[in-house]
C-alpha positions in Angstrom: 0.0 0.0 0.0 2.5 2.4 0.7 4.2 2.1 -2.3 1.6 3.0 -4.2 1.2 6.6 -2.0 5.1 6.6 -2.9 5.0 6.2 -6.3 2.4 8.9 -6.2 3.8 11.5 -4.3 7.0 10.6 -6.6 5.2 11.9 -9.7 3.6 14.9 -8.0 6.9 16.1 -7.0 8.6 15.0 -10.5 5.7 17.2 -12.3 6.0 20.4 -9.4 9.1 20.6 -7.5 8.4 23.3 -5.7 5.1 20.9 -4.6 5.6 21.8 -0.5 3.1 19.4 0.0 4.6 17.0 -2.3 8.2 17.1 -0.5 6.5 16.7 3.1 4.2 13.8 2.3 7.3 11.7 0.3 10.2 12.7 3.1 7.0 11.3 5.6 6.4 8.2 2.9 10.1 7.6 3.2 10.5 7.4 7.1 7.6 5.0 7.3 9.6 2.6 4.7 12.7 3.6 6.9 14.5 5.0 4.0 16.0 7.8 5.7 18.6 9.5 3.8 15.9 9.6 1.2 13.3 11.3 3.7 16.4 13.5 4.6 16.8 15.0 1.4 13.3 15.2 1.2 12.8 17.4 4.1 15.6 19.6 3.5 14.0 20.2 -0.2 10.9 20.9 2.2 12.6 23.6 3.7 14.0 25.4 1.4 10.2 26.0 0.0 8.3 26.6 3.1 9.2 28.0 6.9 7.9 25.2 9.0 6.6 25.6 12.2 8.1 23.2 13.7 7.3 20.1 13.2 9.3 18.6 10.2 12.5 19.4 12.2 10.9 16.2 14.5 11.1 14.1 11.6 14.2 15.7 10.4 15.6 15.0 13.6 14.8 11.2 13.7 15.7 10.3 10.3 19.0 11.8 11.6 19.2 9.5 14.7 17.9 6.4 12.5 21.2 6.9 11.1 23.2 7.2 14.0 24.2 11.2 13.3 23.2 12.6 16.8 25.2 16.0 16.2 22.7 16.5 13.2 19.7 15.0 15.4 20.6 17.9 18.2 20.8 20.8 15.1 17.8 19.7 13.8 15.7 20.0 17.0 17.6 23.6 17.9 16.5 24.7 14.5 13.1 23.1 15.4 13.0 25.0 18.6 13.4 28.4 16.8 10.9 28.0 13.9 8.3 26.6 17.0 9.2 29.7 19.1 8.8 31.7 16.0 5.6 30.5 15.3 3.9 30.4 18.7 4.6 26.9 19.7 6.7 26.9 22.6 5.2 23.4 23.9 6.7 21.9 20.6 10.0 23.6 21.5 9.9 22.6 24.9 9.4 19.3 23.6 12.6 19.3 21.7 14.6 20.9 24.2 13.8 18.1 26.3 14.8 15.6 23.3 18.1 17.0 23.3 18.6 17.0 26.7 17.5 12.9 26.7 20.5 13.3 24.0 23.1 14.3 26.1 
């Protein structure tokens, strides 16, 4: 099944690659399948189209640990905690402020 929503979300981001949606729902395709690097790539396409709020920088952050790349885990939720704090979210940033310091 989830290939299909893959193959999919593929297309729509082959035809628009500035798709925001279309980056977010195949980086979020891609962790299910744990293909990280992939979902990686993904959300940092992502994020050079939209300001987040917040929450992709989760994601971002455990495709990171998946991999066993903690300093980028910890970036990734400090760059998390600013776009939450940015948009009004500060129990999301409190959230990864605690992650990080489970890190440590």
């Amino acid at each position: 099944m989830s290939t299909s929503i893959l193959e999919s979300l593929k297309a729509l981001v082959e035809k628009n690659p500035a798709s925001e949606l279309g980056r977010y729902g195949l980086a979020n395709e891609y962790m299910k399948l744990e293909m990280y690097p992939e979902a990686i790539e993904q959300i940092n396409e992502y994020l050079k189209l939209k300001d987040d709020e917040g929450a992709v920088y989760r994601m971002l952050a455990e495709g990171y640990m998946k991999l066993g790349r903690k300093d980028e885990a910890i970036e990734a939720y400090k760059k998390g905690i600013e776009s939450a704090n940015r948009h009004g979210h500060p129990t999301m940033a409190e959230e990864f402020e605690d992650a990080i310091e489970f890190m440590d």
